[in-house]
C-alpha positions as CSV (number, residue, x, y, z in Angstrom):
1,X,119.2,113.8,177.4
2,X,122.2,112.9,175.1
3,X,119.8,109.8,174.1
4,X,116.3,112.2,173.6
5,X,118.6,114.2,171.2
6,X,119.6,111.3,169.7
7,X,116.0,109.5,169.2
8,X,114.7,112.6,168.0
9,X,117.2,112.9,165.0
10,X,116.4,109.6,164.2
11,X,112.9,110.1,164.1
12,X,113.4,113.5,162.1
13,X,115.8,111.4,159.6
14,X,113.2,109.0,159.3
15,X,110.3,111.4,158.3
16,X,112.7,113.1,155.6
17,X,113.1,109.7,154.0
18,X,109.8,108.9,154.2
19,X,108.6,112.2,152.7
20,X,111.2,111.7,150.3
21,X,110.6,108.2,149.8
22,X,106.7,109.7,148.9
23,X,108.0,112.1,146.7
24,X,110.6,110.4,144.8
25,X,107.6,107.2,143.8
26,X,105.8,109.5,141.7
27,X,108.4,111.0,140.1
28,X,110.3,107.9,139.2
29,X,107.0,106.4,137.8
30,X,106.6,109.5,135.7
31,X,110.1,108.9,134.2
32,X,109.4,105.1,133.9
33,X,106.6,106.4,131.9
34,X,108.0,108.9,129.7
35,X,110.9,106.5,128.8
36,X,108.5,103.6,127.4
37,X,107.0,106.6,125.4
38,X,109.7,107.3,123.6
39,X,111.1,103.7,122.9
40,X,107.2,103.5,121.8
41,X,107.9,106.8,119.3
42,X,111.6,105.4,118.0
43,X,110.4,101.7,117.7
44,X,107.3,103.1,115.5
45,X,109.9,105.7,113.4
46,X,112.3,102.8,113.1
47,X,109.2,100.7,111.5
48,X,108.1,103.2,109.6
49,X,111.5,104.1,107.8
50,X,112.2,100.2,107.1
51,X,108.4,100.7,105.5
52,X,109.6,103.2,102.9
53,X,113.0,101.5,102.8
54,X,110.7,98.5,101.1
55,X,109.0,100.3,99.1
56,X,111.6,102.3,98.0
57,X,112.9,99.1,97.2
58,X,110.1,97.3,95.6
59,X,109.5,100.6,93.1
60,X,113.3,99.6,92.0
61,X,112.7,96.0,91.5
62,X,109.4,96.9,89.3
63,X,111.6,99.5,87.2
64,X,113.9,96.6,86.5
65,X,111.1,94.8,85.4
66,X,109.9,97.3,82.7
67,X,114.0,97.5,82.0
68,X,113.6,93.9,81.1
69,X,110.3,94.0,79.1
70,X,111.9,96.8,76.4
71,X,115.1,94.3,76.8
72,X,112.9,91.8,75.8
73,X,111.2,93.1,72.8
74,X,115.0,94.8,71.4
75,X,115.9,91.0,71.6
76,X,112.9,90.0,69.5
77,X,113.2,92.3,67.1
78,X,116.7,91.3,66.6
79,X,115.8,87.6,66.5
80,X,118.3,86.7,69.7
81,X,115.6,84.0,70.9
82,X,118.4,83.1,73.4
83,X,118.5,86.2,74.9
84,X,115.1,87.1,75.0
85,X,114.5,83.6,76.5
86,X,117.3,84.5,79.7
87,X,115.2,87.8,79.9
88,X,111.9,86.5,80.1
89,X,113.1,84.3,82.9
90,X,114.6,87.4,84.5
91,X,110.9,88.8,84.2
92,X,108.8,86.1,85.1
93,X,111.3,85.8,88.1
94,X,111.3,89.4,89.3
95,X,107.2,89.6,88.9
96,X,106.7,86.5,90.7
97,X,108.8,88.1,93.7
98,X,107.1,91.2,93.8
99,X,103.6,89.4,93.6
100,X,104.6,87.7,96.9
101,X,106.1,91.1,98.6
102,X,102.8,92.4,97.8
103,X,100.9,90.2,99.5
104,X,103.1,90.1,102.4
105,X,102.9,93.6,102.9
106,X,99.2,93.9,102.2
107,X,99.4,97.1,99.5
108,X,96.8,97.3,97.9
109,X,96.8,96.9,93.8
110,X,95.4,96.5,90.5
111,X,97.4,94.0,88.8
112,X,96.7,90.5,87.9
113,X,100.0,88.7,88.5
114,X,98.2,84.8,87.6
115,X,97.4,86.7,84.0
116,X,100.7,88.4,83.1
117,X,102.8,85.2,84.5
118,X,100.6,83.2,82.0
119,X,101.3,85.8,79.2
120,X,104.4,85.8,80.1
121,X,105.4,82.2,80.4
122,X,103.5,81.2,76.4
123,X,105.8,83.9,75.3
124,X,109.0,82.3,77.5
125,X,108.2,79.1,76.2
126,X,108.1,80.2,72.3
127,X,111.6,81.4,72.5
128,X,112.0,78.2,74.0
129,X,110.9,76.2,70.8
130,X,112.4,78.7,68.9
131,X,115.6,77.8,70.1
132,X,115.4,74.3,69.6
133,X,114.8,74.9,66.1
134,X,110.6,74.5,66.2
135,X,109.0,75.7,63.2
136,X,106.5,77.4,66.1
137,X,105.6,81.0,64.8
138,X,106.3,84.2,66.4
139,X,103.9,86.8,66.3
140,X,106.4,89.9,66.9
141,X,103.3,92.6,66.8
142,X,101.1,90.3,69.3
143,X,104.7,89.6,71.7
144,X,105.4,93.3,72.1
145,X,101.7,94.5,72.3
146,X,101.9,92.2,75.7
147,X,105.0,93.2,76.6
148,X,103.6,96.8,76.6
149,X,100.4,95.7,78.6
150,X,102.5,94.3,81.0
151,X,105.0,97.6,81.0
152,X,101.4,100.0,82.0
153,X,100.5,97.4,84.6
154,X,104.0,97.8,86.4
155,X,103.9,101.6,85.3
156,X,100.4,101.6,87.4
157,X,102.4,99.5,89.7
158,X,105.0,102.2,90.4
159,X,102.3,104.8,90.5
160,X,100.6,103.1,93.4
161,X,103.4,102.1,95.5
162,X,104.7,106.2,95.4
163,X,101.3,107.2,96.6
164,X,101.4,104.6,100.1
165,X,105.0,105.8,100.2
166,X,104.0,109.9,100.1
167,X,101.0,108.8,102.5
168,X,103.3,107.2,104.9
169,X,101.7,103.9,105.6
Protein backbone atom coordinates (compact mmCIF):
# COMPACT_ATOMS: atom_id res chain seq x y z
CA UNK A 1 0.00 0.00 0.00
CA UNK A 2 2.94 2.25 1.31
CA UNK A 3 4.14 1.87 -2.48
CA UNK A 4 0.32 2.66 -4.22
CA UNK A 5 0.58 5.83 -2.07
CA UNK A 6 3.77 6.39 -3.15
CA UNK A 7 3.17 5.86 -7.09
CA UNK A 8 0.20 7.82 -6.95
CA UNK A 9 2.00 11.05 -5.64
CA UNK A 10 4.34 10.60 -8.24
CA UNK A 11 1.95 10.42 -10.86
CA UNK A 12 -0.08 13.42 -9.29
CA UNK A 13 3.44 15.39 -9.13
CA UNK A 14 3.94 14.58 -12.57
CA UNK A 15 0.54 15.88 -13.94
CA UNK A 16 1.08 19.28 -11.88
CA UNK A 17 4.31 19.73 -13.80
CA UNK A 18 3.02 18.88 -16.81
CA UNK A 19 -0.01 21.20 -16.58
CA UNK A 20 2.42 23.63 -15.40
CA UNK A 21 4.92 22.89 -17.84
CA UNK A 22 1.67 23.71 -20.43
CA UNK A 23 0.92 26.73 -18.77
CA UNK A 24 4.11 28.28 -18.11
CA UNK A 25 5.18 27.74 -22.50
CA UNK A 26 2.73 30.23 -23.41
CA UNK A 27 3.37 32.61 -20.97
CA UNK A 28 7.04 32.63 -21.35
CA UNK A 29 6.63 33.02 -25.16
CA UNK A 30 4.30 36.01 -24.46
CA UNK A 31 7.10 37.66 -22.37
CA UNK A 32 9.80 36.64 -24.99
CA UNK A 33 7.53 38.54 -27.24
CA UNK A 34 6.82 41.55 -25.43
CA UNK A 35 10.48 41.99 -24.57
CA UNK A 36 11.73 42.06 -28.42
CA UNK A 37 8.92 44.75 -28.63
CA UNK A 38 10.22 47.03 -26.64
CA UNK A 39 14.00 46.63 -27.50
CA UNK A 40 12.18 47.09 -31.15
CA UNK A 41 10.42 50.61 -29.64
CA UNK A 42 13.89 51.90 -27.71
CA UNK A 43 16.18 50.83 -30.68
CA UNK A 44 13.75 52.95 -33.05
CA UNK A 45 13.63 56.01 -30.25
CA UNK A 46 17.34 55.74 -29.89
CA UNK A 47 17.52 56.15 -33.97
CA UNK A 48 15.27 58.54 -34.08
CA UNK A 49 16.86 61.02 -31.44
CA UNK A 50 20.53 60.42 -33.09
CA UNK A 51 18.29 61.65 -36.34
CA UNK A 52 17.45 64.97 -34.87
CA UNK A 53 20.76 64.98 -32.99
CA UNK A 54 22.24 65.29 -36.88
CA UNK A 55 20.23 67.56 -37.93
CA UNK A 56 20.27 69.57 -35.13
CA UNK A 57 23.72 69.50 -35.93
CA UNK A 58 23.87 70.06 -39.55
CA UNK A 59 21.40 73.38 -39.14
CA UNK A 60 24.60 74.53 -36.89
CA UNK A 61 27.18 73.79 -39.37
CA UNK A 62 25.05 75.66 -42.16
CA UNK A 63 24.60 78.80 -39.73
CA UNK A 64 28.40 78.82 -39.58
CA UNK A 65 28.48 78.88 -43.03
CA UNK A 66 26.21 82.07 -43.53
CA UNK A 67 28.65 83.29 -40.27
CA UNK A 68 31.47 82.98 -42.72
CA UNK A 69 29.81 84.40 -45.93
CA UNK A 70 29.05 88.02 -43.99
CA UNK A 71 32.81 87.27 -42.61
CA UNK A 72 33.71 87.15 -45.90
CA UNK A 73 32.28 90.16 -47.48
CA UNK A 74 33.40 92.49 -44.02
CA UNK A 75 36.94 91.20 -45.15
CA UNK A 76 36.36 92.41 -48.65
CA UNK A 77 35.18 95.46 -47.96
CA UNK A 78 38.09 96.12 -45.79
CA UNK A 79 40.54 94.83 -48.42
CA UNK A 80 42.05 91.88 -45.98
CA UNK A 81 42.37 89.50 -49.17
CA UNK A 82 44.27 87.21 -46.69
CA UNK A 83 41.52 86.87 -44.56
CA UNK A 84 38.90 86.67 -46.79
CA UNK A 85 41.00 84.03 -48.62
CA UNK A 86 41.27 81.67 -45.00
CA UNK A 87 37.39 82.28 -44.94
CA UNK A 88 36.52 81.22 -48.22
CA UNK A 89 38.43 78.01 -47.52
CA UNK A 90 36.51 77.74 -44.32
CA UNK A 91 33.33 77.98 -46.58
CA UNK A 92 34.05 76.00 -49.43
CA UNK A 93 35.16 73.42 -46.75
CA UNK A 94 32.02 73.46 -44.51
CA UNK A 95 29.66 73.41 -47.88
CA UNK A 96 31.47 70.61 -49.28
CA UNK A 97 30.84 68.59 -45.90
CA UNK A 98 27.35 69.33 -45.66
CA UNK A 99 26.78 68.48 -49.44
CA UNK A 100 28.08 64.92 -48.54
CA UNK A 101 25.90 64.65 -45.12
CA UNK A 102 23.13 65.40 -47.41
CA UNK A 103 23.47 62.82 -49.49
CA UNK A 104 24.25 60.32 -46.96
CA UNK A 105 21.26 61.06 -45.15
CA UNK A 106 19.02 61.32 -48.23
CA UNK A 107 17.13 64.90 -47.26
CA UNK A 108 15.81 66.15 -49.65
CA UNK A 109 16.90 69.77 -51.07
CA UNK A 110 17.03 72.58 -53.35
CA UNK A 111 20.52 73.66 -53.56
CA UNK A 112 23.01 73.21 -56.14
CA UNK A 113 26.26 72.53 -54.21
CA UNK A 114 28.48 71.91 -57.94
CA UNK A 115 27.29 75.71 -58.66
CA UNK A 116 28.02 77.59 -55.37
CA UNK A 117 31.44 75.47 -54.92
CA UNK A 118 32.24 76.92 -58.43
CA UNK A 119 31.17 80.49 -57.41
CA UNK A 120 32.81 80.01 -54.60
CA UNK A 121 36.18 78.70 -55.54
CA UNK A 122 36.63 81.84 -58.78
CA UNK A 123 36.06 84.12 -55.85
CA UNK A 124 38.71 81.98 -53.43
CA UNK A 125 41.03 82.00 -56.11
CA UNK A 126 40.86 86.03 -56.75
CA UNK A 127 41.95 86.68 -53.26
CA UNK A 128 44.36 84.30 -54.15
CA UNK A 129 45.98 86.50 -57.03
CA UNK A 130 45.24 89.28 -55.06
CA UNK A 131 47.55 88.23 -52.59
CA UNK A 132 50.21 87.57 -54.70
CA UNK A 133 50.15 90.92 -55.93
CA UNK A 134 48.05 90.13 -59.44
CA UNK A 135 46.79 93.15 -60.99
CA UNK A 136 43.41 90.72 -61.28
CA UNK A 137 40.20 92.95 -60.58
CA UNK A 138 37.82 92.56 -57.86
CA UNK A 139 34.37 93.26 -58.47
CA UNK A 140 33.26 93.96 -54.69
CA UNK A 141 29.38 94.52 -55.86
CA UNK A 142 29.36 91.17 -58.11
CA UNK A 143 31.57 89.19 -54.89
CA UNK A 144 28.93 90.06 -52.30
CA UNK A 145 25.82 89.83 -54.65
CA UNK A 146 27.12 85.90 -54.62
CA UNK A 147 27.95 85.76 -51.33
CA UNK A 148 24.24 86.72 -50.66
CA UNK A 149 22.87 84.19 -53.17
CA UNK A 150 24.73 81.73 -51.55
CA UNK A 151 23.53 83.11 -47.79
CA UNK A 152 19.40 82.51 -49.18
CA UNK A 153 20.48 79.10 -50.50
CA UNK A 154 21.75 77.96 -46.93
CA UNK A 155 18.88 80.30 -45.37
CA UNK A 156 16.46 77.86 -47.62
CA UNK A 157 18.82 75.24 -46.43
CA UNK A 158 18.06 75.84 -42.73
CA UNK A 159 14.42 76.21 -43.52
CA UNK A 160 14.21 72.77 -44.91
CA UNK A 161 16.19 70.80 -42.61
CA UNK A 162 13.72 72.43 -39.42
CA UNK A 163 10.73 71.16 -41.31
CA UNK A 164 12.23 67.00 -41.54
CA UNK A 165 13.28 67.79 -38.01
CA UNK A 166 9.50 69.11 -36.79
CA UNK A 167 8.13 66.11 -39.01
CA UNK A 168 10.23 63.66 -37.33
CA UNK A 169 11.87 61.73 -40.06
Amino acid sequence: MNNFVNDEFVKWIGVIGSVASLIGLPVAIWQIYKTRRAAEAATNAALQTQRTISRNFLVFNISTCIKHTEEIKFYLLNEKYELATVRSNDLISQLIQIQEVLKVSDQAHQIDFLEILSELTSIRNNFGKKLIGSSVKISKIRIISQLDIVSDNLNKLIGETKIVIEKGA
